[in-house]
RODO-2510 file (C-alpha; in nm, 4 decimals, decimal comma):
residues 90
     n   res          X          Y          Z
     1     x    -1,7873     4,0033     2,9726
     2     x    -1,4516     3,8820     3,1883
     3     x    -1,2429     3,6440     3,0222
     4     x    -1,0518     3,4749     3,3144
     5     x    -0,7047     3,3369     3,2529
     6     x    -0,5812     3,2459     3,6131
     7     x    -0,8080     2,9767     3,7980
     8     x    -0,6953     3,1101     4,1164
     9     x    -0,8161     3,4670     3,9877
    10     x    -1,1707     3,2698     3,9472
    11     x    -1,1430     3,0570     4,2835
    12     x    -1,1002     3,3993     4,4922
    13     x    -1,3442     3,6151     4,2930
    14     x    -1,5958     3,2931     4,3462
    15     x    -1,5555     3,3078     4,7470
    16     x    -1,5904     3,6751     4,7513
    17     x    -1,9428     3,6502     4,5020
    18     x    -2,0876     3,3858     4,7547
    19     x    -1,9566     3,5677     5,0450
    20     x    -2,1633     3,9138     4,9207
    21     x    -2,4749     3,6665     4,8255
    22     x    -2,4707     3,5296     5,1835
    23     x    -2,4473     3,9545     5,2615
    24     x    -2,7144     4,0404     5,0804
    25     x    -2,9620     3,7405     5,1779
    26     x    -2,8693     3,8521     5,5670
    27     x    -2,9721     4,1923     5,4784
    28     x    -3,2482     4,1096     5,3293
    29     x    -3,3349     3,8350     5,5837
    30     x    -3,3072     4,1328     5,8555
    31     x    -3,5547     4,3619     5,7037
    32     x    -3,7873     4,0391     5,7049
    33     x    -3,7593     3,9404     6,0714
    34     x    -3,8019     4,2875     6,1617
    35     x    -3,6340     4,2561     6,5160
    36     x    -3,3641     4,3724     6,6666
    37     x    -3,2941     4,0561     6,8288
    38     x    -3,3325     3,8404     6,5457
    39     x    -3,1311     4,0807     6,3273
    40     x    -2,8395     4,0430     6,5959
    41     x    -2,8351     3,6447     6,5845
    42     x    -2,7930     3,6910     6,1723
    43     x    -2,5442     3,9235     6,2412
    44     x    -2,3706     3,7490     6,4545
    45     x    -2,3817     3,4988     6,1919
    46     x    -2,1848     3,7134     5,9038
    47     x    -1,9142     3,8009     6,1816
    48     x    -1,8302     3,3979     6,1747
    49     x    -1,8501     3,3601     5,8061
    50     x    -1,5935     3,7215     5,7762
    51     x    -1,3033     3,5423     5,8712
    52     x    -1,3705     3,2236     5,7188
    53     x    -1,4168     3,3691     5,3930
    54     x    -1,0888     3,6027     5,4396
    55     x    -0,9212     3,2733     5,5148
    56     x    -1,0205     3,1023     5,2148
    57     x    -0,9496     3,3750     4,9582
    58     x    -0,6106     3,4237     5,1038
    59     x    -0,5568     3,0385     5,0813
    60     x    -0,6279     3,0452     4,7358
    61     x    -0,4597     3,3491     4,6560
    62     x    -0,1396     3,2286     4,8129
    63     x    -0,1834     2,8312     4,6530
    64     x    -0,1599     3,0989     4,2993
    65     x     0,1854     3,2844     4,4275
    66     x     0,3582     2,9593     4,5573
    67     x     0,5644     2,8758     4,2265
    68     x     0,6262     3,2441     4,1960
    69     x     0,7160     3,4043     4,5153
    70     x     0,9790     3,2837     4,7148
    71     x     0,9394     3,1175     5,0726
    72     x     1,0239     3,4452     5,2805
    73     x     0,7632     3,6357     5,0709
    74     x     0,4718     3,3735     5,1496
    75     x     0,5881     3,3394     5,5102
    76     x     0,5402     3,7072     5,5743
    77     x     0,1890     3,7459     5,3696
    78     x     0,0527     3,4193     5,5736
    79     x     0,1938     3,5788     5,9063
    80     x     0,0633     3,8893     5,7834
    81     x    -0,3192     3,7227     5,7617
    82     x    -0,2594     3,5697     6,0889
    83     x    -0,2173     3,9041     6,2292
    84     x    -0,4783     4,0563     6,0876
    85     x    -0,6799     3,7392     6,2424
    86     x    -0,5643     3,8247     6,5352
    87     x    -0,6103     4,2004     6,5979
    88     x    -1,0109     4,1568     6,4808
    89     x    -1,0388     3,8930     6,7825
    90     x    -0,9526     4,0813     7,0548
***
């Protein structure tokens, strides 16, 4: 089906397929509990696990471009995940 060449290709498409499982099984967890109240504590959940999982898959992603971008490049994608980081906080 995919034949995948670049192990940090795989490590970020892994994170992203557990992060959409751990989706899923809240949305289907949800239409279990079958409260409002319940359904807001998973929720609140998934909005922990968001950035973690951003965090991650840009970790990997930029352990992949280190040989092959150079230092000002990395610098301003990490500052530019930091940002985004920051504006969903507050």
């Amino acid at each position: 089906m995919f034949i995948v060449k670049d192990k940090y290709v795989f490590g970020m498409a892994l994170v992203r397929f557990i992060s959409a499982l751990m989706e899923f099984s809240a949305a289907m967890l949800m239409l279990k509990l079958n409260r409002v109240d319940k359904a807001m504590q998973v929720n609140a959940f998934l909005a922990l696990a968001g950035p973690i999982v951003l965090i991650t898959a840009m970790s990997i992603g930029l352990a992949g471009l280190a040989g092959k971008v150079s230092p000002y490049k990395l610098a301003m994608i990490a500052l530019g995940v930091f940002l985004i980081i920051i504006g969903a906080r507050k």
